[in-house]
C-alpha positions in Angstrom: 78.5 111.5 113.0 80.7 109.4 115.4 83.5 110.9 117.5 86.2 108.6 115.8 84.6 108.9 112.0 84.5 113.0 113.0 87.9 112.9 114.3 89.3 111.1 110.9 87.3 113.6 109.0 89.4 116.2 110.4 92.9 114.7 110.1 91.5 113.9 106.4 90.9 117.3 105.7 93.6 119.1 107.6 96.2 116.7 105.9 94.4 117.5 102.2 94.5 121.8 103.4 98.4 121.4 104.3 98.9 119.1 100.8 97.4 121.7 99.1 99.0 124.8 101.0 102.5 123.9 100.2 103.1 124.4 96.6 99.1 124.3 95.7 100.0 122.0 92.5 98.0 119.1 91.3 100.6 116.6 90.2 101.2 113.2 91.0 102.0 112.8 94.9 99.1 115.5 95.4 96.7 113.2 93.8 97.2 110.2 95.0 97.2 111.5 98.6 93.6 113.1 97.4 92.5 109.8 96.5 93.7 108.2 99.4 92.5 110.8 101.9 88.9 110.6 100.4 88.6 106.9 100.3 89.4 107.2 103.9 86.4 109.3 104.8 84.1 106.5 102.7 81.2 105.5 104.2 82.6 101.6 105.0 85.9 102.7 104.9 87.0 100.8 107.9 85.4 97.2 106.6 87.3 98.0 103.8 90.3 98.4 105.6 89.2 94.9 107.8 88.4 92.8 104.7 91.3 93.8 102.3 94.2 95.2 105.0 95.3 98.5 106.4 96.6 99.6 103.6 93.9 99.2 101.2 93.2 103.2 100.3 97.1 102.9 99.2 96.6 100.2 97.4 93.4 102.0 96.0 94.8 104.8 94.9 98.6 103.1 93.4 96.2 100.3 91.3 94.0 103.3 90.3 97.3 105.1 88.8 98.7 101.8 87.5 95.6 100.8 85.6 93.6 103.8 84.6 94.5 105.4 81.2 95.6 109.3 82.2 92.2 111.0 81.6 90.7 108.5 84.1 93.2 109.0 86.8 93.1 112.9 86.9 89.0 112.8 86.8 89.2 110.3 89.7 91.7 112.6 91.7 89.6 115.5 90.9 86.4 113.9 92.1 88.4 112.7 95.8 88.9 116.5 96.0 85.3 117.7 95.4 84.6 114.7 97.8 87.1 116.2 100.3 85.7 119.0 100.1 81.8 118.2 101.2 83.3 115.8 103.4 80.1 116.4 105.7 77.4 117.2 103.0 75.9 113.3 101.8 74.2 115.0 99.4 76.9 116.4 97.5 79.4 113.0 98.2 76.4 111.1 96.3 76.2 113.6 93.5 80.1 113.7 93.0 79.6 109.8 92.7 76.8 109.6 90.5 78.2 112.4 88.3 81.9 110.3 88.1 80.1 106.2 88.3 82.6 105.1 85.8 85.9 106.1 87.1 84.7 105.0 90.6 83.9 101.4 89.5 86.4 101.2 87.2 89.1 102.5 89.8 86.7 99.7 92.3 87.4 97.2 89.6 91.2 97.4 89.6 91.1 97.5 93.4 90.0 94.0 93.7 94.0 93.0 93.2 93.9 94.2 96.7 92.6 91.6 98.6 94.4 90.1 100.9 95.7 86.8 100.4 
């Protein structure tokens, strides 16, 4: 892994340990940074980020809540924190994605408004 990717790794998942540590609830602020912090740490993150703006993870994650009924939302926020947590392990990134393929493209779908303009 490269020293920069490593490096956001780490802020990623110290940020998602302290999220978690203070007040260890899973409500609305807690998930969206989830999703946020994981779609950080995607591979391709960072042409993301070129193609669409800095703040496209945000945007990500606010169109995801917007968009997706309830159900959707809270299996997409729990899938950013299984990804969070195998944040080095490909393997198990790939089989949280395969396992969750319709909230990620739908989530991907409603992204799209984020382009910039």
């Amino acid at each position: 892994m490269k020293p920069v990717r490593m490096m956001k790794v780490l802020i990623g998942a110290t940020m998602f340990v302290a999220l978690t540590a203070c007040g260890g609830r899973t409500g609305k602020t807690d998930d969206r940074a989830a999703i946020i912090e994981a779609c950080n740490t995607q591979q391709g993150a960072g042409w993301l980020r070129k193609e669409h703006g800095e703040n496209y993870c945000e945007c990500y994650a606010d169109t995801a809540k917007e968009k997706m009924d309830a159900d959707s939302y809270k299996t997409l926020a729990a899938a950013s924190r299984e990804e969070l947590q195998a944040v080095d392990d490909e393997a198990a990134r790939e089989a949280i994605a395969r396992r969750n393929t319709r909230v990620y493209s739908e989530a991907s779908h409603h992204a799209q408004s984020c382009k910039r303009t």
